[in-house]
C-alpha positions as CSV (number, residue, x, y, z in Angstrom):
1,X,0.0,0.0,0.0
2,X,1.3,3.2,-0.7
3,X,0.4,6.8,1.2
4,X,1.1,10.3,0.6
5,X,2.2,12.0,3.6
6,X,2.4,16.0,3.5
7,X,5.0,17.2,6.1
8,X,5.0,20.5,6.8
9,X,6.6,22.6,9.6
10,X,5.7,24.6,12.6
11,X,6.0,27.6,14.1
12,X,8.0,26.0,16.8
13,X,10.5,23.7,14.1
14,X,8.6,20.6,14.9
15,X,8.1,18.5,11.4
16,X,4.0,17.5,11.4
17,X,2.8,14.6,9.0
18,X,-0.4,14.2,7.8
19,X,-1.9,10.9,5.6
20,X,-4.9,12.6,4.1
21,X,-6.3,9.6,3.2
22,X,-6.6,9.0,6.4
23,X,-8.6,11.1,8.6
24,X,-7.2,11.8,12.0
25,X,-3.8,9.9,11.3
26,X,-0.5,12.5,12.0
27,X,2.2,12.6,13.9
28,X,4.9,15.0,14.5
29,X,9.1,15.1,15.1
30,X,12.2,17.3,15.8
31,X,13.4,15.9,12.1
32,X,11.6,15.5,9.1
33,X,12.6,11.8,9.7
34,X,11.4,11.4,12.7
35,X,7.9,12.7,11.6
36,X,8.0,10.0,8.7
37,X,9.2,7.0,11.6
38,X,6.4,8.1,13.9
39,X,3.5,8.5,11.3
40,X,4.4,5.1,9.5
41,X,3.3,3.8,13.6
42,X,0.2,6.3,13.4
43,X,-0.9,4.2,10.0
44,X,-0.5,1.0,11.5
45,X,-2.1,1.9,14.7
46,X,-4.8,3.8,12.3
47,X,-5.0,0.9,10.1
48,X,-5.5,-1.9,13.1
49,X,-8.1,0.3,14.8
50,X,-10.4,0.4,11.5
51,X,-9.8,-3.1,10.8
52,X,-11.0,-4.0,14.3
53,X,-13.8,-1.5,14.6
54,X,-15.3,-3.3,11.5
55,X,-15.4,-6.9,12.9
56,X,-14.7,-8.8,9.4
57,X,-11.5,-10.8,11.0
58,X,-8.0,-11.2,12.3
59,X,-5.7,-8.5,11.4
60,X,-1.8,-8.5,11.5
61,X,0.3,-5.5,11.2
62,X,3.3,-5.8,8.8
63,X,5.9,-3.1,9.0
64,X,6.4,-0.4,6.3
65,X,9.4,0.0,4.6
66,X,10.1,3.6,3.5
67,X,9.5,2.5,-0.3
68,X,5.6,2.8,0.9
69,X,5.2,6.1,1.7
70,X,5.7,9.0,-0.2
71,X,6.9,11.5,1.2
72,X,5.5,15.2,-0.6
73,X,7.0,17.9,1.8
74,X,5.3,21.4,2.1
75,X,6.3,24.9,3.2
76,X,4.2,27.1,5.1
77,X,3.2,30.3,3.8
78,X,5.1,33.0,5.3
């Protein structure tokens, strides 16, 4: 499965990163890599919680390599 992920970053210098194809599911870092780290765990949690709330079956998490998200960073207008 491959995401988009917009990172973009604060007013403080934290990195945030958004999936916006799924609602609710960001996370945040002091590096633009840790932002991508954390919100690959945000989809997996995101991903598990859906696949439970929905009752159709067992679900296993498998990890994500960094081929399957893509990473589209943007700048904050000034």
């Amino acid at each position: 499965m491959k995401l988009q992920v917009v990172v973009e970053q604060d007013e403080a210098g934290y990195f945030v990163a958004e999936v916006p194809a799924l609602p609710g599911c960001l996370s945040q870092g002091k590096t633009h890599d840790e932002a991508i780290a954390n919100v690959k765990e945000a989809v997996e949690g995101w991903l598990e919680v859906m696949f439970v709330s929905s009752r159709f079956g067992s679900f296993s998490t498998t990890s994500m390599d960094e081929s399957s998200i893509n990473s589209a960073s943007a700048t904050s207008p000034a």
